[in-house]
N, C-alpha and C positions, 0 to 999 in steps of 0.2 A: 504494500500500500504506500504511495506516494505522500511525502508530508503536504497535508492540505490548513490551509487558514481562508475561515470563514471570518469577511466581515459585510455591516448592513448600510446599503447608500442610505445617501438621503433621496427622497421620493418624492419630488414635490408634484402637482396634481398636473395632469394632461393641459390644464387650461392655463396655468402658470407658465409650463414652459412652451408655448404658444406661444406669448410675449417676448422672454427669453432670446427662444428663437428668432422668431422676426424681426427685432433690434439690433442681434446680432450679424443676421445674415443681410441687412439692408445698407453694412457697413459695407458688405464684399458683391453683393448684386444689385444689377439693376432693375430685375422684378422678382419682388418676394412673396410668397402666399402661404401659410404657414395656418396648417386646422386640423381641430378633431375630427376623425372621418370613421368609419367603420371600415377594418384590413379590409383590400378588396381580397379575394380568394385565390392566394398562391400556388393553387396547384394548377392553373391557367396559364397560360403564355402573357410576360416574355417568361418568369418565373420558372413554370414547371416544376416547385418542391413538393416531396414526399408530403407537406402537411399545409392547412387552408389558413395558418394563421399565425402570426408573431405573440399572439396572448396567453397566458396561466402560467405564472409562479415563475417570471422574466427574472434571469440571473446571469452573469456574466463570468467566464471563466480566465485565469491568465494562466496558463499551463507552460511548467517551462521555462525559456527563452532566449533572445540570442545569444549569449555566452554559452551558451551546447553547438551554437553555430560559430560562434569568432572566438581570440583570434583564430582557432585551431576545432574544427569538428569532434564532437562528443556522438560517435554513431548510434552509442548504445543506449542512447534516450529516446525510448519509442515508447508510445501513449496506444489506449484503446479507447474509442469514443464511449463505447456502452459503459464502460471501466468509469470513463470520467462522468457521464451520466449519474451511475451512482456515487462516486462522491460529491457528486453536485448535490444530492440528495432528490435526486429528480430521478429515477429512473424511466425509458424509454424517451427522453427529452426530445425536441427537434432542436437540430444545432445547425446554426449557421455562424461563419467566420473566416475568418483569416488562417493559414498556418504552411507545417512544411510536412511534404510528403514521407512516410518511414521508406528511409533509402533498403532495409532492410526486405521491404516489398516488394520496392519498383525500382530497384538494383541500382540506382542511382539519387541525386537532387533533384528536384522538384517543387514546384507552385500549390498548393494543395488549395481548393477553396469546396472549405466542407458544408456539406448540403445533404445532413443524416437523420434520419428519425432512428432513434436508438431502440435497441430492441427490450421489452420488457417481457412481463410471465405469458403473456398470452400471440405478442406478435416477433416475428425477427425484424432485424434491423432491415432498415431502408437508406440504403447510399444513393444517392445523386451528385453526390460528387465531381467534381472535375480535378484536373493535372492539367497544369501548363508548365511546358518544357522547350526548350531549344531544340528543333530540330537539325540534326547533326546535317543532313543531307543539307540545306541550304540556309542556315543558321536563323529562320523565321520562327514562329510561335508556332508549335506545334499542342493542340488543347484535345485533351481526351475525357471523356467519361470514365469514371473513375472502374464502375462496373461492367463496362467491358471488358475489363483485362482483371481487376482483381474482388476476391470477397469479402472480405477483411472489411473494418472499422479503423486501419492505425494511421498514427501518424508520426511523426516525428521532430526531436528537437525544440519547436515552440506552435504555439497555438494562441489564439483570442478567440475566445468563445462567448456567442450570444445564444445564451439556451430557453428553449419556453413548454411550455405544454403541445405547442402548435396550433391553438387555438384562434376562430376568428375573438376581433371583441372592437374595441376600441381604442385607437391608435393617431399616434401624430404625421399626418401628411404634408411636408415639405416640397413645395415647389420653389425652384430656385435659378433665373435664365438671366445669362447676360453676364459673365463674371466682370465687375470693374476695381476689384483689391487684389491682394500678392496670395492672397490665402486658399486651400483648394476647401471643398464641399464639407470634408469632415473638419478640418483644422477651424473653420469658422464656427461650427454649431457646436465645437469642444471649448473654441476659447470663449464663446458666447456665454456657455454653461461659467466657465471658470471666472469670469468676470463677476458673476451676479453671482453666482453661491458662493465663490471663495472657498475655504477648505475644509467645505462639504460636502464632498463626494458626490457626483452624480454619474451615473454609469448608463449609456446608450446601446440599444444594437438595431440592428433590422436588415430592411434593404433598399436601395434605390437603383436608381436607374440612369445611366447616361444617354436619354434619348436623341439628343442631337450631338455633331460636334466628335472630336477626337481627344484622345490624353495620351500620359504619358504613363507608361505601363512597364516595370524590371521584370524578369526572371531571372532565377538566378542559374547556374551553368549545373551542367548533371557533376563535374565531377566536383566535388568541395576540392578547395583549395590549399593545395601542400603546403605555400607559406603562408605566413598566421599573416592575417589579417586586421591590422591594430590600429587603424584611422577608417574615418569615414572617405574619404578619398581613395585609400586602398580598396573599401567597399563597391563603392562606384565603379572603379576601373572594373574589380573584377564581376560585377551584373551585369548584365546585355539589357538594353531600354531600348522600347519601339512608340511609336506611336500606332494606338491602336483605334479603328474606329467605332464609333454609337450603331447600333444599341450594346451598351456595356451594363451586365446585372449586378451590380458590387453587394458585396457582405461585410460593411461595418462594423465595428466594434469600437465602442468610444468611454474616456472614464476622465472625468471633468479636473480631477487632481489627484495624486497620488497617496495616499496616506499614508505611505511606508512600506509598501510590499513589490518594491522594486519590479512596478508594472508599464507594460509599453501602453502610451495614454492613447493611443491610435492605430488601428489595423486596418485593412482594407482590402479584398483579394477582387476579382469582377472573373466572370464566363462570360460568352457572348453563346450563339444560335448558329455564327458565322466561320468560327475555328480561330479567337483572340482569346485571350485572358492575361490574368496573372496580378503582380500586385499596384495599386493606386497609389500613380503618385499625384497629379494635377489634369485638368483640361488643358490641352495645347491651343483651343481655340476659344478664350473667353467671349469673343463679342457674339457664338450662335451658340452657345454649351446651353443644353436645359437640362436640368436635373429633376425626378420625379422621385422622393424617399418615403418610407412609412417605417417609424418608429417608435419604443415601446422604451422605458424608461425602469431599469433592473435593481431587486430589490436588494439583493447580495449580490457580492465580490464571494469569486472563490479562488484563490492562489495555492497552485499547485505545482510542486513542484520546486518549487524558488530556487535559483542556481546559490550556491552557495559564495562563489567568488563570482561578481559583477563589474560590470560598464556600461558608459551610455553608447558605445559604439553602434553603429549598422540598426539605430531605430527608428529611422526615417519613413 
């Protein structure tokens, strides 16, 4: 069993961070629409998840993290989502998130952007998963279904997890078009958060969407890297960035300030329909970017995991 530490956000009401939002994101766009809505139903296109909804018993996980990755690869840090489901105390959860593929799986590194309904006493798990990786043949984005090729739930190294019951209910819809600040989609509605609550923990996840518009999108290289890797510059070099184009379906995870458990405050992975994915850096095209997000506000942190020796290196 993994060391886990539970702690509880603060949760302020759907209609409060409505405000929040809006004020914050009218700093970095130029049309903002920010409302209660009821989830539309996920298992729909672009979507396509295993479950119809972002609601019941929202909690966020940080499993891990990059010190298992930099400077130097820890291979033998491999996670099971159902695993992690129950020490979330959630068993059979829908997870959606950010993280890194178990190289002990898929024989290499990897984009992992998980899209699980975990399994409990009466159903098995459901992967929809995706992998984005480099492909070797002409060094483009190569994106797969995670269950085409394997059965498993793992993963590896790090993870950001937004877990829920998968339920519909009622949720915050974010529309956001026209980028006119430095900041991308999630970096605005965290520092938003961070602004007005100060260092009271607010923890985000869900999904949106890049319907218009192109970004900037890393993967990182299959094979890890022989020399450590000890600046963010070094990081860089060694990532491959493309820009990718809309519709891009990203899976957030966002946590408004830190409280000590040496957690990364922002994740972000995207699949597309079209064979793009991987992880979210910015919109490369602010003046036509429209963003379309729906998000659920998490009632615990669960840190798992926690590297024992840390940095802020490669958290970008």
């Amino acid at each position: 069993m993994a060391n886990v530490e539970m702690f509880a956000f603060h949760i302020p009401s759907l209609e409060e961070l409505v405000g929040v939002l809006q004020n914050g994101l009218k700093e970095n766009f130029a049309d903002v629409q920010v409302s209660v809505v009821d989830c539309p139903d996920l298992t729909k296109e672009p979507f396509t998840f295993p479950a119809k909804g972002i609601c019941g018993k929202p909690r966020i996980a940080d499993v891990g993290g990059v010190p298992y990755l930099l400077p130097l690869v820890q291979k033998e840090k491999v996670y099971d989502l159902n695993t992690i489901a129950k020490e979330m105390q959630l068993p059979g959860a829908f997870f959606l998130g950010a993280g890194a593929a178990s190289s002990r799986v898929v024989g290499g590194n990897a984009e992992l952007i998980p899209i699980v309904q975990a399994k409990n006493e009466k159903k098995p798990a459901v992967n929809r998963s995706y992998l984005a990786k480099i492909n070797l043949e002409d060094g483009g984005c190569l994106l797969e279904q995670y269950s085409s090729k394997y059965k498993d739930c793992e993963f590896g190294l790090l993870a950001n997890l937004y877990a829920s019951e998968g339920l519909p209910g009622k949720v915050i819809e974010v529309k956001a078009n026209r980028r006119t600040g430095e900041q991308n989609f999630i970096s605005c509605m965290r520092k938003a958060l961070e602004k007005y609550y100060g260092d009271k923990p607010v923890g985000m996840g869900g999904t949106f969407v890049i319907q218009k518009g192109k970004a900037k999108i890393h993967i990182m290289p299959s094979e890890f890297s022989a020399c450590p890797l000890k600046t963010d510059e070094d990081v860089n070099n060694w990532l491959k960035f493309y820009e990718m184009k809309a519709p891009l379906i990203c899976q957030p995870v966002l946590v408004s300030h830190d409280p000590g458990f040496d957690l990364r405050l922002e994740h972000t992975h995207c699949f597309s329909h079209h064979g793009e994915g991987g992880h979210y850096h910015q919109d490369t095209t602010p003046e036509t970017v429209e963003y379309l997000g729906y998000f659920q506000p998490a009632e615990f942190l669960f840190r798992i995991d926690k590297p024992k020796e840390t940095h802020m290196v490669g958290r970008d």
